[in-house]
MDAnalysis code that builds the backbone (N, CA, C; Angstrom):
import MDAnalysis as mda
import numpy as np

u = mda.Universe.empty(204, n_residues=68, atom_resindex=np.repeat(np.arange(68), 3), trajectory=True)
u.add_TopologyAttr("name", ["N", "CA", "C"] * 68)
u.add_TopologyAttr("resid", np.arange(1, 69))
u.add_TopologyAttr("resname", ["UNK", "UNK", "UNK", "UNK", "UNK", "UNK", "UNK", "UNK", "UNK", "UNK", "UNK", "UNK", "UNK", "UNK", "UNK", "UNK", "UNK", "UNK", "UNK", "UNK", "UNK", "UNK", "UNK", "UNK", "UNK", "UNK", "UNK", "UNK", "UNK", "UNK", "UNK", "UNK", "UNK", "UNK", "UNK", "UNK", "UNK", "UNK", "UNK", "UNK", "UNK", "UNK", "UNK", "UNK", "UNK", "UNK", "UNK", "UNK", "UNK", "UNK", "UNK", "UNK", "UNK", "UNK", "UNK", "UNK", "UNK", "UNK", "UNK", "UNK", "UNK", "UNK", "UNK", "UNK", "UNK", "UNK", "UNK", "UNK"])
u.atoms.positions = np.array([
    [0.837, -1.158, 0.000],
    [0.000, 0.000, 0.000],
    [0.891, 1.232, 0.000],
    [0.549, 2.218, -0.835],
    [1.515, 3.325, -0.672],
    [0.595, 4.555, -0.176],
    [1.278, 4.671, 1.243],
    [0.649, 5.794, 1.944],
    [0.930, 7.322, 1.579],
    [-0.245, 8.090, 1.216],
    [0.261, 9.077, 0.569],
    [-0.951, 10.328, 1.759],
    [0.151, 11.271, 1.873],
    [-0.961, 12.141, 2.467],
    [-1.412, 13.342, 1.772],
    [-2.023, 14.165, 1.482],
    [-2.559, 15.265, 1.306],
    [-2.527, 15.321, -0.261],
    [-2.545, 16.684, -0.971],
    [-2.724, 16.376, -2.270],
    [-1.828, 16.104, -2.993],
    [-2.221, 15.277, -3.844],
    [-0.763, 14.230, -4.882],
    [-1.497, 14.608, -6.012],
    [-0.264, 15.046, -6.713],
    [-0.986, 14.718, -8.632],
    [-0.365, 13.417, -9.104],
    [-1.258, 13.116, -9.772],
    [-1.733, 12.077, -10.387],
    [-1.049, 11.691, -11.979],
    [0.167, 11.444, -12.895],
    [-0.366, 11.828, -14.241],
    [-0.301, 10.251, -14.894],
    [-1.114, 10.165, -15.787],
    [-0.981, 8.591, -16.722],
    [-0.768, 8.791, -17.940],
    [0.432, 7.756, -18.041],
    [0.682, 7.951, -19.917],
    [-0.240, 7.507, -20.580],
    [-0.024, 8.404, -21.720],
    [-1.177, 7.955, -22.958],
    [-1.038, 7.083, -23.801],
    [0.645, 6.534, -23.902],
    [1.023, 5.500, -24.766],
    [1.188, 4.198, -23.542],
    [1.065, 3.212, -24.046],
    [1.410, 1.837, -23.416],
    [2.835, 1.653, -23.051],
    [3.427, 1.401, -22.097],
    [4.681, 0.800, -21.948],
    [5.241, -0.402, -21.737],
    [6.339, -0.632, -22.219],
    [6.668, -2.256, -21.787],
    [6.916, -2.827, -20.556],
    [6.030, -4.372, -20.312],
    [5.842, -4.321, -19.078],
    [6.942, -4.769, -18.350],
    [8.046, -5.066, -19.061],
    [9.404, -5.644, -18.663],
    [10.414, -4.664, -17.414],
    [9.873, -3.434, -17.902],
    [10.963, -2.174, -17.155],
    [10.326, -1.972, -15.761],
    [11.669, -2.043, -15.073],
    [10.966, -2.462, -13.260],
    [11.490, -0.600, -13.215],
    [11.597, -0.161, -11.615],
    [11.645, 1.128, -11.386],
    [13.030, 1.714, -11.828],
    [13.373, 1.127, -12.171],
    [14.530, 2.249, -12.425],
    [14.632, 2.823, -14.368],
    [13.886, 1.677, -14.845],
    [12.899, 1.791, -16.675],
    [12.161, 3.254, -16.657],
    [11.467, 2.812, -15.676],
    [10.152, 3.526, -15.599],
    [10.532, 5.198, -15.238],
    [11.012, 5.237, -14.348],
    [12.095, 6.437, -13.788],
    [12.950, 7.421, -15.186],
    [13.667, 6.414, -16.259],
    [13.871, 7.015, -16.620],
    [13.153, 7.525, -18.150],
    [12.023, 6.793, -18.451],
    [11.189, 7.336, -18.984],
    [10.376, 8.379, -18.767],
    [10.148, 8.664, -17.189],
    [9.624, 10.047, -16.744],
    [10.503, 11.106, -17.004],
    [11.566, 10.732, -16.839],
    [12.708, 11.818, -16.957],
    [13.301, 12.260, -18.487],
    [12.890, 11.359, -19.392],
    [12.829, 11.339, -20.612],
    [11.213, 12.379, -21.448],
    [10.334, 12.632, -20.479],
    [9.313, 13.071, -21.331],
    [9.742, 14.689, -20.010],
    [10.697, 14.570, -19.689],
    [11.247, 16.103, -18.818],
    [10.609, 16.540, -17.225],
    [10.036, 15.218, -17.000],
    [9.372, 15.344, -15.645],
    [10.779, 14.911, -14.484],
    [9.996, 14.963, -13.293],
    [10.940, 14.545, -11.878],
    [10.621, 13.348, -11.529],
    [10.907, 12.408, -11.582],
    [10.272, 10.845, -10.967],
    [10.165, 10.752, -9.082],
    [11.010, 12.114, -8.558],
    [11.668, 11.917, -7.448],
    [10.837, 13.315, -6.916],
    [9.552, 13.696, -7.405],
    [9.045, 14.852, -6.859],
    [7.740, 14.642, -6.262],
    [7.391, 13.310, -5.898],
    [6.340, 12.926, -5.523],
    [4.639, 12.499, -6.198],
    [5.149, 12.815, -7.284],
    [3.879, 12.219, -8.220],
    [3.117, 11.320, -8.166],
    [2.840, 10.418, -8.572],
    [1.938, 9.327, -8.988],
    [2.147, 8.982, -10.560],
    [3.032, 8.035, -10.863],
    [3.022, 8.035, -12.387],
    [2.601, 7.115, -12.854],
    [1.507, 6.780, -13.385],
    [1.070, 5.872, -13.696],
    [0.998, 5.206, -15.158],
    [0.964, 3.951, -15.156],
    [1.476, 3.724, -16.934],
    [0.834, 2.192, -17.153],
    [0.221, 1.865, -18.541],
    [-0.433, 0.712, -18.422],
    [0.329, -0.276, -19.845],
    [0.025, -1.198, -19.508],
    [0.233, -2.836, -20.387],
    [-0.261, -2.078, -21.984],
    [0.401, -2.370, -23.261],
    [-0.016, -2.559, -24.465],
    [-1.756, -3.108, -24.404],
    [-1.544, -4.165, -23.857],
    [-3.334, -4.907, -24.104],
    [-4.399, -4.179, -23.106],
    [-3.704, -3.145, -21.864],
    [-4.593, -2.046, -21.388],
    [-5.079, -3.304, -19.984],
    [-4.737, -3.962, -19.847],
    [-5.494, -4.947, -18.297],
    [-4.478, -4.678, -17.961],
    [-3.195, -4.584, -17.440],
    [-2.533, -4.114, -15.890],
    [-1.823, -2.982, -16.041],
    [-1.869, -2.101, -14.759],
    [-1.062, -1.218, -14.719],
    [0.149, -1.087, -13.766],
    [0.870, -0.160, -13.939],
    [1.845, 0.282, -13.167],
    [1.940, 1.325, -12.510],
    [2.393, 1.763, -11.270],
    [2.150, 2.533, -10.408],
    [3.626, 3.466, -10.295],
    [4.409, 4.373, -10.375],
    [5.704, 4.827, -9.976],
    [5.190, 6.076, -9.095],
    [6.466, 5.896, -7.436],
    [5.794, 6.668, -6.836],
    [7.003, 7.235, -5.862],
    [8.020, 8.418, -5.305],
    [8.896, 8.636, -4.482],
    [8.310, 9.039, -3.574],
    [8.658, 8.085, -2.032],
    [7.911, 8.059, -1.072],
    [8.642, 8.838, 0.173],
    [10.039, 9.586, -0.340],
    [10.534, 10.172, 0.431],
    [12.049, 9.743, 0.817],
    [11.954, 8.213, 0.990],
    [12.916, 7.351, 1.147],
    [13.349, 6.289, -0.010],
    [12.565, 6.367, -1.382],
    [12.747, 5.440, -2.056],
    [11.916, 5.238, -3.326],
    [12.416, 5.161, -4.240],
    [10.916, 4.511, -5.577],
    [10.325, 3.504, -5.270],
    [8.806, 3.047, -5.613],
    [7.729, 2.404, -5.154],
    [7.163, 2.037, -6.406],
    [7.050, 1.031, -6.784],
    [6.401, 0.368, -7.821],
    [5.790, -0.243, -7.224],
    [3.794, -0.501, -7.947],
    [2.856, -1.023, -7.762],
    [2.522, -1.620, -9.041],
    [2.220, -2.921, -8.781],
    [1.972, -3.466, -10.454],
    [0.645, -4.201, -10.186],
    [-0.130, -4.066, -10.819],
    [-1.577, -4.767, -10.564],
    [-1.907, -5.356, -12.470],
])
């Protein structure tokens, strides 16, 4: 569970990503479209076939991947 307090933005890619890239992939694809991976966001990103997603999240102490 990733405990988050007060207001968080939220953003989700619009293209599909591959589901192979664990957090440190994912990280630098945020940083590749000129965002902060490490500024507290919520980045969220889903499967080509659109049934699971991925969660990227800096919790203060660490990157947090959620994969459902």
């Amino acid at each position: 569970m990733i405990g988050i307090e007060g207001a968080v933005r939220v953003l989700v890619a619009a293209k599909p990503v591959d589901f192979r890239k664990g957090m440190d992939g994912l990280a630098a694809l945020v940083q590749q479209l000129g965002a902060d991976p490490f500024s507290g966001v919520v980045y969220v990103f889903r499967s080509k076939r659109a049934d699971r997603v991925k969660l990227l999240h800096w919790d203060g102490t660490g990157l947090v991947v959620v994969a459902s």
